[in-house]
C-alpha positions in Angstrom: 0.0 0.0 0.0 1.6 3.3 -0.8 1.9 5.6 1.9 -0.5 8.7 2.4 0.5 12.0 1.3 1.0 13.8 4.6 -0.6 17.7 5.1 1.0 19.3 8.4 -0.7 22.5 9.2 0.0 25.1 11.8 -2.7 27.5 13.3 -0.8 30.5 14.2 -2.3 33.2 16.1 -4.2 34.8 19.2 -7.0 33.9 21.5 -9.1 33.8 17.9 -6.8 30.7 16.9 -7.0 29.0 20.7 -10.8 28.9 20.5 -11.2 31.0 23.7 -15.0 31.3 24.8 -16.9 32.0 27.8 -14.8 34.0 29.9 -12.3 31.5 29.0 -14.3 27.8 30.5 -14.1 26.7 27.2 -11.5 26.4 24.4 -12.6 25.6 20.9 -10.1 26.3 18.1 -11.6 26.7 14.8 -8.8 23.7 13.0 -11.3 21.0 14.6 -14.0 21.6 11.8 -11.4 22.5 8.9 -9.7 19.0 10.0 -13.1 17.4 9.1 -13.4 19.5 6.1 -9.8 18.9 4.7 -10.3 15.1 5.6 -13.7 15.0 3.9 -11.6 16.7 0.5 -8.7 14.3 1.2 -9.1 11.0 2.4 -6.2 9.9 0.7 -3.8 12.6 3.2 -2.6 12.3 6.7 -3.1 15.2 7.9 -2.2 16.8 10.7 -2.2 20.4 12.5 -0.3 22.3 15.1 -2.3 25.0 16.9 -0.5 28.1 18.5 -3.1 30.5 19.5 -2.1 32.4 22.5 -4.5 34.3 24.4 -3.7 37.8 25.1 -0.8 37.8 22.6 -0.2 40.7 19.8 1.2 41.0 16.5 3.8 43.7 17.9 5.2 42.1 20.9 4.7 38.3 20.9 4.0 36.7 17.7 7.6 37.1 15.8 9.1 35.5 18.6 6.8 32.4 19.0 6.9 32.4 15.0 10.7 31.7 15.2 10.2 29.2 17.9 7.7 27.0 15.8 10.6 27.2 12.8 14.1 26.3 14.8 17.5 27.2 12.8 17.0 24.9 10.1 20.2 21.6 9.9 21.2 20.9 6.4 18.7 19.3 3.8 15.7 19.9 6.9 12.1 19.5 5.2 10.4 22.9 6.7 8.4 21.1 9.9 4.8 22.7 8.1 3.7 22.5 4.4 1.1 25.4 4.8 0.8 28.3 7.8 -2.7 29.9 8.6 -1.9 33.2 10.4 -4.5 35.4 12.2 -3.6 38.3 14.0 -4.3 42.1 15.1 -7.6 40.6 15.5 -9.2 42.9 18.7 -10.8 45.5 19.4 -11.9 45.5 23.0 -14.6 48.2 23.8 -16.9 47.0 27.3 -17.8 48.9 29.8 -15.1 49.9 32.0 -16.4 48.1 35.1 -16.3 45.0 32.4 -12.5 46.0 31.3 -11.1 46.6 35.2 -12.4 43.1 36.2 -11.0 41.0 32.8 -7.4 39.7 33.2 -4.8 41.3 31.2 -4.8 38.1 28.7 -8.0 39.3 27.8 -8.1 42.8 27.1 -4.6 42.4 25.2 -4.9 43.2 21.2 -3.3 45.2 18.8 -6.3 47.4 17.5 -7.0 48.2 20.9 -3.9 49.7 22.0 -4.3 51.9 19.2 -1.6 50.4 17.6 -1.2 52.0 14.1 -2.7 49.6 11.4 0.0 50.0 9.2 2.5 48.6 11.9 0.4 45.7 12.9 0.9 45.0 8.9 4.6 45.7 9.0 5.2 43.0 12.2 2.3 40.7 10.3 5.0 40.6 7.4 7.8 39.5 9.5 5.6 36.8 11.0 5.4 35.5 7.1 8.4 35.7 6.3 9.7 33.4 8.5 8.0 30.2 7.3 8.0 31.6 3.7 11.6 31.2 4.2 11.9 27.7 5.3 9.5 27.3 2.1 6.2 26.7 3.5 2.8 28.5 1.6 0.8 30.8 4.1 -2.5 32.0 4.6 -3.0 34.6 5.7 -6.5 35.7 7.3 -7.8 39.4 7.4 -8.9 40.3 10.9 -12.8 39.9 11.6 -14.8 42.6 12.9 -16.5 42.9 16.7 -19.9 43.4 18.3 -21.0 46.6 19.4 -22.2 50.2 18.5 -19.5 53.4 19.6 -17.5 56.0 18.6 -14.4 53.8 20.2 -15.7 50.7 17.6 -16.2 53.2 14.8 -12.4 53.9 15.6 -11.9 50.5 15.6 -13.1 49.5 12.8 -11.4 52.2 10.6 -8.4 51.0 11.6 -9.5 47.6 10.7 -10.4 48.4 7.6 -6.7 50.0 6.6 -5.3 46.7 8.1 -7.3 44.4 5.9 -6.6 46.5 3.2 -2.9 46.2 3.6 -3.1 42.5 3.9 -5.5 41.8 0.7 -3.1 43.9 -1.1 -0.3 42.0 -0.3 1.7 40.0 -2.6 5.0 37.3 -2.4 5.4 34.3 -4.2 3.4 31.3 -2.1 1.6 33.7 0.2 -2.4 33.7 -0.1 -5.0 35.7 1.7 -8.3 34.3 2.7 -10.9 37.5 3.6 -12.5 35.7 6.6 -13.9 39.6 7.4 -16.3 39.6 4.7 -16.6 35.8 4.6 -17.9 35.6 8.4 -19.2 39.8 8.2 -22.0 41.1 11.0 -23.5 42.4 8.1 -24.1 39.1 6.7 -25.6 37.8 10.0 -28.9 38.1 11.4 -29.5 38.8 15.0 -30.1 35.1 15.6 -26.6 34.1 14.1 -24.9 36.4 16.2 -26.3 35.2 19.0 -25.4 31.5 17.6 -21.8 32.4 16.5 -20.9 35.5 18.6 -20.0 34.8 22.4 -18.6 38.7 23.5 -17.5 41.8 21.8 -14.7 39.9 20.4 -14.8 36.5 20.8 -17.1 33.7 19.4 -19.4 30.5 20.7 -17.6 27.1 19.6 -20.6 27.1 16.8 -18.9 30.3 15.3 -15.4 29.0 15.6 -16.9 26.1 13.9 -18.3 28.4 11.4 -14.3 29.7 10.8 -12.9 26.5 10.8 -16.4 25.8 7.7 -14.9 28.6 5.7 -11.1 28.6 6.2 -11.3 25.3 5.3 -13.2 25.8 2.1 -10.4 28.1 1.4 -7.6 26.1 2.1 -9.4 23.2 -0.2 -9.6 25.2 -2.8 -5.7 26.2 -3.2 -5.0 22.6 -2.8 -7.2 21.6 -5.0 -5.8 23.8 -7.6 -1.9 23.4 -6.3 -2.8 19.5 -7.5 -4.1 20.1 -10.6 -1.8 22.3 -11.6 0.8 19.7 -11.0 -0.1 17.4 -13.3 0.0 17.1 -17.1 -2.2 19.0 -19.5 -4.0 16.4 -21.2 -4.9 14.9 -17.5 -6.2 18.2 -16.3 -8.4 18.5 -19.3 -10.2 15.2 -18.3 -10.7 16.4 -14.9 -12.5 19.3 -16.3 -15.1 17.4 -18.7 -17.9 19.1 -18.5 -17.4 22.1 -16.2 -19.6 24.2 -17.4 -22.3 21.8 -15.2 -24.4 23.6 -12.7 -24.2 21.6 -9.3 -27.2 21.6 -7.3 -25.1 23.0 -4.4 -24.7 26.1 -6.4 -28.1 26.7 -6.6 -28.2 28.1 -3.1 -27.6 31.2 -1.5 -24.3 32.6 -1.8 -24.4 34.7 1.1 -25.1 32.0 3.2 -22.8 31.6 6.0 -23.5 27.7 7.0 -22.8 26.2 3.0 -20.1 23.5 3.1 -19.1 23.0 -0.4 -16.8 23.5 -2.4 -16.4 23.6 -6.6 -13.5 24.5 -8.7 -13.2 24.9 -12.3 -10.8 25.1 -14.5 -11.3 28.7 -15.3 -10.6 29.4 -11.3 -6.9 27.8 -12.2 -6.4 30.5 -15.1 
C-alpha cells in the first residue's frame, strides 16, 4: 500500500486561533472543523495540525518570537516542519464597559487594534511573521482580521483602523503567500441577529458554533488552493479530463451565496487560469 501523502498545518495566532469562549471555560479552536473539512476533500492525506493561538498575545510584541520558535535554525537538507501556515492576527478591538475592562485579566483585554496600535505597523510586524516560514519554504494563509460586536464611537475607531489593516493584507503579494478575507466571509453584516447570538459569544470572541463556522470557511479556502496546487501539477492532457464538463451547474450552487452555513466547495478550471 503506498503511503499517504501527509498535510502538516500550523494555526498560528491569538486567542481567535486558541478557540477561547466563555470568559475562557471553554476552548474551541476553529482547525477542529477544517480538520473534518480537509479530511472529507482528502481522504487519501494524513493530515495533521499544530495550533499556537495564544490568548492575550499581539502581532507587535509576541507573535515574531513564538513564529521563530515554531521554525528552529534549520540543519542541512531539513524538510520545513509545516507545508502550509494559517496566520490570524491584530484581530481585537476590545470596547466594554469599563467596570467590564477593570475586572477581565490582562490576557483578555490584550490586542493590537485596541492599543491603538497604528494599522500599518500591525501589517509591518504581520509581514515579519510570514516571512519566517515563507523562508523555510512553507505556503501561508493569511486571514484578514474579523470585525467585533458593538455600537461606539471607540468601535467606529476600531473598525477604521480595521479596515486600513485588511486592506494592507489583501493587497499583499509574495510568491506562495495567499490571503483568505475571513472579514467579509464571516461579516455582522451578513448575519442576522439570531446568528450572532449562535456564533458571537462577547465583543470579540465567538461561541464554539462560530469558531466552527471559521474552521467551515477557512477550510473551504484552504481546499480550494490545494485543489488547484494538484491540478496544476499534473500534465495538460490529464487536467483537461478532470474538467469534462465544467460548465455543469451543481445543485449546491443553486443556493444562496451569502449563506454563512454552506459547506461546499467547486473548482473549475477557469478558477486555475
Amino acid at each position: 500500500m503506498a503511503a499517504r501523502q501527509k498535510l502538516r498545518i500550523l494555526c498560528f495566532g491569538d486567542s481567535l486561533t486558541a478557540g477561547y469562549s466563555y470568559l475562557g471555560s471553554a476552548y474551541h479552536p476553529y482547525h477542529f472543523k477544517m480538520d473534518q473539512m480537509l479530511a472529507m476533500a482528502f481522504p487519501d492525506y494524513e493530515i495533521t495540525t499544530v495550533e499556537r493561538g495564544k490568548c492575550g498575545d499581539m502581532v507587535r510584541n509576541g507573535f515574531l518570537t513564538r513564529m521563530q520558535e515554531c521554525f528552529p535554525p534549520a540543519k542541512k537538507d531539513d524538510k520545513p516542519p509545516f507545508d502550509w501556515v494559517i496566520v490570524l492576527g491584530g484581530t481585537k478591538y476590545v470596547y466594554v464597559p469599563l467596570i467590564d475592562w477593570l475586572m477581565r485579566s490582562a490576557d483578555e483585554v490584550s490586542s493590537d487594534i485596541a492599543f491603538r496600535v497604528p494599522p500599518q505597523e500591525i501589517f509591518k510586524k504581520l509581514t515579519e511573521v510570514w516571512d519566517i516560514p515563507l523562508r523555510r519554504g512553507c505556503k501561508v494563509l493569511a486571514l484578514t482580521v474579523p470585525d467585533v460586536v458593538g455600537d461606539s464611537k471607540f468601535k467606529m475607531r476600531g473598525d477604521a483602523d480595521r479596515k486600513v489593516l485588511n486592506e494592507l493584507i489583501m493587497g499583499y503579494k509574495k510568491p506562495n503567500l495567499h490571503v483568505y478575507d475571513l472579514h467579509d466571509a464571516i461579516s455582522l453584516t451578513k448575519m442576522s441577529s439570531t446568528d450572532r447570538k449562535t456564533y458571537r459569544d462577547d465583543q470579540i470572541h465567538f461561541t464554539p458554533e462560530g469558531y466552527d463556522l471559521i474552521g467551515n470557511k477557512v477550510g473551504m479556502a484552504l481546499v480550494s488552493l490545494l485543489v488547484k496546487q494538484r491540478v496544476a501539477d499534473l500534465p495538460p492532457a490529464k487536467r483537461r479530463r478532470i474538467f469534462k464538463n465544467d460548465d455543469k451547474l451543481f445543485e449546491e450552487e443553486t443556493g444562496n451565496p451569502e449563506s454563512l452555513d454552506g459547506g461546499y466547495v467547486v473548482v473549475r478550471r477557469t478558477d486555475l487560469d
